[in-house]
N, C-alpha and C positions, 0 to 999 in steps of 0.2 A: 133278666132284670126287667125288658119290659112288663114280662107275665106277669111278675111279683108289681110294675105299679099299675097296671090296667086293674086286679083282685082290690088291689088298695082302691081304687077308685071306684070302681063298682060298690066295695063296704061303703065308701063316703057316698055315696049315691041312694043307695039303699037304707040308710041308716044316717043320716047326718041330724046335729050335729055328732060327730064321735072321736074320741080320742086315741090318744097313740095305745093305750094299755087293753082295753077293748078290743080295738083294729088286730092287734098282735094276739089277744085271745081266741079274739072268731076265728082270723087266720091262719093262726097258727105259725105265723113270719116274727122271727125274733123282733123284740120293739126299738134295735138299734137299726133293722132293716124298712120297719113301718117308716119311723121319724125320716131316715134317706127320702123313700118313696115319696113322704108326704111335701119333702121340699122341693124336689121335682115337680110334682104336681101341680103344684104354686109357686114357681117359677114358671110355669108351661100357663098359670092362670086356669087351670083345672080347677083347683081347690082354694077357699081361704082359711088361713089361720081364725079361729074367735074361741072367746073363752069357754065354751063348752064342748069344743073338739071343731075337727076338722068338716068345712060346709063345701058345698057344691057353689058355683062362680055363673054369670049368666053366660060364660064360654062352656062349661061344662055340656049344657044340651048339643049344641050344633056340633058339638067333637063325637058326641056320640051318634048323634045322629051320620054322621061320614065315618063312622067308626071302620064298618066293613069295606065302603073302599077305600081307604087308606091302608088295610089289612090287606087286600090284593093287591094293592098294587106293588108293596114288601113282598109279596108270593112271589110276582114275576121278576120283579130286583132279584130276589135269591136265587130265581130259575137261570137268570141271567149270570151271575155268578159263577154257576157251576160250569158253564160253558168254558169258563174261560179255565185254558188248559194251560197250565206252565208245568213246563219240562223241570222233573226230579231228579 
């Protein structure tokens, strides 16, 4: 799920403003899963709603810009994770 809204965001990024039927064309993500993604997004303050589709938010740069470490730091959470050993 995240993959599907990081793609989503990257489209509004790349491409704004853009809508749900669009998003779900380039993507190829059903537009019941766009519309999800995209209210994430904009609840996270990613993205805003406006009438000609989905825009980029002035939170949008600095998320990206801590993009990768934020991504690492998920890496070593999971690495971590796996350590933890419970008896089957």
């Amino acid at each position: 799920m995240l993959r599907r809204h990081l793609i989503i965001l990257k489209h509004v990024v790349e491409n704004e403003p853009i809508g749900i039927l669009k998003l779900a064309d380039e993507t190829r993500i059903p537009s019941h899963k766009v519309r999800y993604s995209l209210r994430i997004l904009e609840q996270e303050r990613l993205i805003a709603a406006s009438a000609p589709g989905a825009v980029t938010t002035e939170s949008t740069r600095p998320f990206i810009d801590q993009l990768d470490q934020l991504i690492d730091r998920l890496v070593l959470d999971v690495k971590a994770l796996k350590e933890i050993n419970i008896k089957r």
